[in-house]
C-alpha positions as CSV (number, residue, x, y, z in Angstrom):
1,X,1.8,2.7,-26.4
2,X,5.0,4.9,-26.8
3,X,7.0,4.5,-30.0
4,X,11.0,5.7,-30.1
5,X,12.7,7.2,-32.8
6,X,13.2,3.8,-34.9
7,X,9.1,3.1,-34.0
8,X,10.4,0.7,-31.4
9,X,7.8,0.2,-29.0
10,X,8.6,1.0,-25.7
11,X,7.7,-1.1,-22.9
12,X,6.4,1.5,-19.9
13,X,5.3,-0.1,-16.2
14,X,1.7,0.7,-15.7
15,X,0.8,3.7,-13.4
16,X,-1.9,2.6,-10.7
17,X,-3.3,4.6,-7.9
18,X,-4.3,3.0,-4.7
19,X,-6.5,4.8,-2.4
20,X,-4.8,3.3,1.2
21,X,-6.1,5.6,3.3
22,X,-9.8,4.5,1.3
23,X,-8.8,0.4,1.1
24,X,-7.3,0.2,5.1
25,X,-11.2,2.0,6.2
26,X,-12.6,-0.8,4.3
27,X,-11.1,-3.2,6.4
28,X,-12.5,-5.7,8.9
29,X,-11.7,-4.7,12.5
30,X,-9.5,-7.9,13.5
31,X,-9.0,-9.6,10.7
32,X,-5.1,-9.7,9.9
33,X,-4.2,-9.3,6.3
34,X,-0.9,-10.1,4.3
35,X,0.0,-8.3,1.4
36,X,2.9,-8.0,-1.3
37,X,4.1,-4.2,-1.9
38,X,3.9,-4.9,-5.4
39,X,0.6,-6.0,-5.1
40,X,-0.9,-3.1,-2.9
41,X,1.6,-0.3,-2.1
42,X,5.4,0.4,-0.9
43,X,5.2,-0.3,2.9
44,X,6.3,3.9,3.5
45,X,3.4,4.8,1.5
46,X,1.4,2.3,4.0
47,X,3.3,3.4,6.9
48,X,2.2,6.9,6.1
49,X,-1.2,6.4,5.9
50,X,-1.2,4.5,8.9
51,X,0.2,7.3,11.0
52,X,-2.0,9.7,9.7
53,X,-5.2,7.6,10.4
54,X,-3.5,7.2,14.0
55,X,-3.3,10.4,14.4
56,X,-6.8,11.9,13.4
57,X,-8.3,8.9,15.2
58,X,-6.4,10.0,18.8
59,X,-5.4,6.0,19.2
60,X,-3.8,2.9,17.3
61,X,-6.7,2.0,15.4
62,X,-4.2,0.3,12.5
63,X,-0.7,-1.6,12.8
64,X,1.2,-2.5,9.9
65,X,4.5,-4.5,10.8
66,X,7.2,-6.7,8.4
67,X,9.2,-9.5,8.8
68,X,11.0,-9.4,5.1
69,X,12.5,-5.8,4.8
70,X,8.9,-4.7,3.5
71,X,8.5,-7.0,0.7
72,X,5.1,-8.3,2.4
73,X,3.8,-6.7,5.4
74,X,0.5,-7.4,7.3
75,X,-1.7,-4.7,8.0
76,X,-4.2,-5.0,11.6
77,X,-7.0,-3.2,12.1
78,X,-8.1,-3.0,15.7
């Protein structure tokens, strides 16, 4: 807990690290899953990931798509 100069604590957000590249491996192959950006990760963070796991697998092995300007997003693992 931070303290200002009147010993005023200071409300901070939490830091959390997510390990996408780690959590979309985990998943299922077919199974479609919805999930918040607040809950999981910004969808360009997801996006990101995605690619790169594309790309080192030589095929679309995960989709991630949108309907609500990224605040949800569902993430497919073929």
């Amino acid at each position: 807990m931070l303290f200002g100069k009147k010993n005023e604590r200071k409300n901070l957000p939490v830091v959390r690290r997510t390990d996408i590249p780690g959590t979309l491996e985990g998943m299922v192959p077919g199974v479609v899953y919805w999930t918040k950006a607040r809950d999981f990760a910004p969808l360009t963070s997801v996006r990101a990931a995605v690619s790169r796991l594309n790309a080192n697998a030589g095929r679309t092995l995960y989709e991630v798509s949108t309907d609500d300007n990224g605040e949800s997003y569902m993430l497919v693992r073929n």
